[in-house]
N, C-alpha and C positions, 0 to 999 in steps of 0.2 A: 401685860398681855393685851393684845389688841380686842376690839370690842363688835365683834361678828351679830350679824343680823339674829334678831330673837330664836334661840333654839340650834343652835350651831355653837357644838364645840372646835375648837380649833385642833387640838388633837386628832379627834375622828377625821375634821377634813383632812386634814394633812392623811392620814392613813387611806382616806378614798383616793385623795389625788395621786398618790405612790400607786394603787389601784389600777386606776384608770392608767395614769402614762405607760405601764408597765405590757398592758394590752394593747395598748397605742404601737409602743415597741419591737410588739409580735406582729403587727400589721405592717408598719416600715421597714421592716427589718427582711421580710417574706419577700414584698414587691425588690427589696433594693435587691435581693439575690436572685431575682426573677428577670428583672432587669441585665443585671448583670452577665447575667447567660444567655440573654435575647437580643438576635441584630435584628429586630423589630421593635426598638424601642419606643414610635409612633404606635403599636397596641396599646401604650399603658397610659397614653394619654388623651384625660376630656377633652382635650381645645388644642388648637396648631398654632399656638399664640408664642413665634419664640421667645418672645420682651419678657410673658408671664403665663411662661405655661403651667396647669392644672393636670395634675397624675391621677389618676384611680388611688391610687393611696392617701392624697389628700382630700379626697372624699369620704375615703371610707373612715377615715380617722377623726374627719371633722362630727360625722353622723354617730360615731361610737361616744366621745367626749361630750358632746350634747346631750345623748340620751342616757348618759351615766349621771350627769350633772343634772337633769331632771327628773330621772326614776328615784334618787336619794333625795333628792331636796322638791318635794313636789310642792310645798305652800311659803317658800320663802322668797321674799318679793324681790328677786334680783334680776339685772338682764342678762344677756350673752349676747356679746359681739363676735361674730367669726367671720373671720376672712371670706371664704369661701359664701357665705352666706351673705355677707354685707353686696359679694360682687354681685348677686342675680337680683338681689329686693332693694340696697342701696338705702337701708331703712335697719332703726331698730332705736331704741327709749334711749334716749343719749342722758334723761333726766334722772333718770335711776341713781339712787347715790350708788347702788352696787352692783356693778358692770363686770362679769368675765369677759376677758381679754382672750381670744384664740388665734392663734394659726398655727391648722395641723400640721403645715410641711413648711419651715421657711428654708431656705437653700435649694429650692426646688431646682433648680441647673444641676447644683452640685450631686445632687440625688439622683440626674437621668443621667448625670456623668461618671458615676458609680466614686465619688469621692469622699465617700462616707461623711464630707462636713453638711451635714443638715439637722435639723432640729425640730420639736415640734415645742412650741412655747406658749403655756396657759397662765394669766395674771387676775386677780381681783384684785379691783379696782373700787376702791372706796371715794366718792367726789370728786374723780379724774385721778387720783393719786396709785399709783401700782403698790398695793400691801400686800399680798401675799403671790407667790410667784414660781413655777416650772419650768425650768430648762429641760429635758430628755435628748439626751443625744446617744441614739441608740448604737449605732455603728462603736462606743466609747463605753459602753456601759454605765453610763454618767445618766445619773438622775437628781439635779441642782436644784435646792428646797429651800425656799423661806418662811419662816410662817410667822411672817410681819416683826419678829424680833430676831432671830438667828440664822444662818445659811449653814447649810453642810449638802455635802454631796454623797447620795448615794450608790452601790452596786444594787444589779438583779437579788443578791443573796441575801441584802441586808447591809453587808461593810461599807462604811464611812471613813469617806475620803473625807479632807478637810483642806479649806483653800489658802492660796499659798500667795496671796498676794507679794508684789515685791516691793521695796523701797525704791527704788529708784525715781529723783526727781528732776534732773537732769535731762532735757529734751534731745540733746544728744548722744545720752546713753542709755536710752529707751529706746524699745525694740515694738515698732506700729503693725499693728496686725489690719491687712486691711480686703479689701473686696475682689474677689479672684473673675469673675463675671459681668463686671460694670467697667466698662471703659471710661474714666473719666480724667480727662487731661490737666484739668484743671486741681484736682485732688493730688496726680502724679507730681507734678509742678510744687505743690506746696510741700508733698515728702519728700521732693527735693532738695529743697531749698532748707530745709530745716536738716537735712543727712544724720536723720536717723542711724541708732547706730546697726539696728537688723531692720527688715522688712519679713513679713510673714505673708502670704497671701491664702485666703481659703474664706468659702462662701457662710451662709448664713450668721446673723449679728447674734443669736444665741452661741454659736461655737465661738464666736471670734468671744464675746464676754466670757463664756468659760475660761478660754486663752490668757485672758488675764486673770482670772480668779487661778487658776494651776499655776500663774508664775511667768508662763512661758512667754508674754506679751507684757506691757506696759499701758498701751493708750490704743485707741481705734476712734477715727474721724471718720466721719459721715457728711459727704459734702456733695448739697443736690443741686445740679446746673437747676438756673433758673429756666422756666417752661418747661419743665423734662418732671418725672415722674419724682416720687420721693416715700419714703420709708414711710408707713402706716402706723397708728396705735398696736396691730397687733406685731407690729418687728421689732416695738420698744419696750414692751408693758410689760413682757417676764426678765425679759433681759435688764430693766431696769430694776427692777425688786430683788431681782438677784446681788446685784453688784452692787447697790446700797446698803444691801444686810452685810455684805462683806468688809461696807471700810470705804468702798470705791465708790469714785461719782460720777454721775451722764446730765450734762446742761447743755444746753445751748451755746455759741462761743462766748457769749457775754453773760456767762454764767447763772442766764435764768435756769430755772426749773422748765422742763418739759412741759409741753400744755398736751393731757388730751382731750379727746370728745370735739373736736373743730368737725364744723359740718364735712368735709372735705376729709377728714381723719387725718392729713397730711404732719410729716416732720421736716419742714422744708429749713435749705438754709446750713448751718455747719453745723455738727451735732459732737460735742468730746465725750469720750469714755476712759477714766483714766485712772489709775491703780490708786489714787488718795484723797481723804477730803481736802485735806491741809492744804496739798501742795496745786489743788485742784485750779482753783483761780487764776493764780501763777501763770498756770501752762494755758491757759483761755486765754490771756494775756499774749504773754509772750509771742504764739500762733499768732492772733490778730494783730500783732506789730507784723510779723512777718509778711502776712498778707494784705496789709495796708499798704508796706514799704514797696513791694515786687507788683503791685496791680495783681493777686491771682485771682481774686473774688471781688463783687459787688459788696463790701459790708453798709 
């Protein structure tokens, strides 16, 4: 059993965090129906920012998870990183060995596009490391749990689902689940050239790892044009806790480990997620032959 700040059972948290995401739920789930029957869908949003638009829902989700995460745990020395919050003060204790991880809405496209792939994803983070970790994908009923040794996934009612990773390690008979929102040519280019044997498309990197934890999926790459924007500590931190407790692994393409807490938060560069530890190296490999050979990327 993992070893929690003085005075935190791990049980309880797990029980708070089921809690809280579950009210999170009610909140996303209200605005996404709200949405969804509104040709006004600029009322429901802070900022006119298309790259990275901000909804009223990922406000109100971020300020609920904060103040549930502080009202229970008033004297225990840990920080909170949230998106939302990181974007207006650009500040927060990166020294902390115990850092929660947030963002309340990732898939934020997919959410004003009423396509149920979004997420909201909370991680603690022990010395940059993602242990314990939330996926919520409420539009699915999916509440994906680890608590730093096991993964299961829960319903609203209680029922436990259980994930369903697949064998497959064949790059060509793996099925890439990848980003429905991001145009990037260069990403297109490489799942070409590798002819995958499905393609998946659909937004936020919490559903897309579910996608493989149910089976449905295989691997999902993450590949940021150089100067152009790139995935944050909080796109990776629950999604990575998740899919490790499962079996599955997320590095870098040359098989480091993820760094967080970079002053900048960034995950730049090519990032694999992929249904096995074993076979995991392999396929880092294999890829960067491929994109050495075709020129797709800078490695």
């Amino acid at each position: 059993m993992i070893k929690l700040p003085s005075g935190i059972d791990v049980d309880n948290l797990v029980d708070n965090l089921k809690n809280f995401s579950w009210e999170a739920a009610d909140i996303l789930l209200s605005y996404s129906d709200d949405i969804k029957k509104s040709k006004q869908k600029i009322n429901f949003l802070e900022n006119k920012n298309n790259n990275d638009p901000v909804t009223l829902a990922d406000l109100e989700v971020n300020e609920l998870i904060i103040k549930r995460i502080n009202e229970n745990y008033q004297n225990i020395n840990w920080e909170i990183l949230s998106e939302e919050n990181f974007k207006k003060t650009n500040n927060y204790n990166k020294s902390a060995d115990w850092i929660w991880v947030l963002d309340p809405l990732d898939g934020t496209k997919d959410f004003i596009q009423g396509t149920g792939n979004y997420a909201m994803h909370l991680a603690l983070n022990f010395k940059k490391e993602p242990i314990i970790g939330v996926v919520l994908i409420p539009e699915k009923n999916e509440l994906w749990i680890t608590n730093g040794e096991e993964l299961w996934c829960e319903r609203r009612n209680g029922n436990i689902l259980k994930q369903n990773l697949s064998k497959k390690n064949i790059l060509q008979e793996m099925t890439i689940v990848t980003s429905k929102n991001h145009n990037n040519e260069k990403l297109k280019n490489l799942i070409e050239r590798v002819s995958f044997k499905e393609i998946i498309v659909m937004g936020s990197i919490g559903c897309k790892i579910a996608s493989i934890l149910r089976g449905e999926s295989d691997i999902y790459i993450s590949l940021s044009l150089p100067g152009k924007s790139s995935p944050k500590d909080w796109d990776f931190a629950a999604p990575e806790a998740i899919l490790k407790a499962a079996g599955g692994s997320i590095t870098n393409i040359d098989n480091s480990s993820l760094v967080y807490g970079r002053n900048d938060l960034q995950h730049s560069g090519i990032i694999i997620a992929s249904n096995g530890k074993q076979n995991h190296k392999k396929i880092c490999s294999q890829l960067r032959e491929i994109i050495e050979k075709y020129g797709i990327y800078p490695l």
